[in-house]
C-alpha positions, 0 to 999 in steps of 0.5 A: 243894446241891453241883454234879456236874461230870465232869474228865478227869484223868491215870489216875496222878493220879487213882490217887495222889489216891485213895491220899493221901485214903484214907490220910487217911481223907477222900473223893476229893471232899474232897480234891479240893476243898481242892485247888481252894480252894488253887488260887482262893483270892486269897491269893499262894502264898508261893513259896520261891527256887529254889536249885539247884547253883552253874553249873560251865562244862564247858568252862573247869571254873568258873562260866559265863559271866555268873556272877560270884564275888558270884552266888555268895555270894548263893545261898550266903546264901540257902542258909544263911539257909533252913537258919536258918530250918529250924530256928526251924519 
């Protein structure tokens, strides 16, 4: 049998989770278990690189200090190797 449990929860999250289950045609509770399943589960999300613009000093007008030209060519690998990997999904 199923527990009751009381959450407290930000009012717009809760409103946005109502609308993403009725658009699903779900109940909240389902919904918000799936989620919690996501979250225990013992399986490590597969987190995707962070790549985010080049660092431009403002004061010089080029890369910041520390950030060498190589950084560089590595992100925009990275970047192109997403792109690649986009378009086999």
């Amino acid at each position: 049998m199923a527990e009751r449990t009381t959450v407290r929860l930000p009012e717009d999250l809760i409103r946005r989770a109502k609308i993403k289950a009725a658009a699903e045609g779900r109940t909240l509770t389902s919904l918000i278990e799936d989620g919690l399943r996501l979250v225990v589960t013992d399986k490590p999300a597969q987190q995707k690189p962070k790549i985010g613009p080049i660092p431009v000093s403002e004061a010089k007008g080029w890369l910041r200090p520390g950030l060498t030209l190589r950084d560089v060519e590595e992100m925009e690998d990275l970047e192109y190797a997403e792109r690649l990997m986009k378009g086999f999904e």
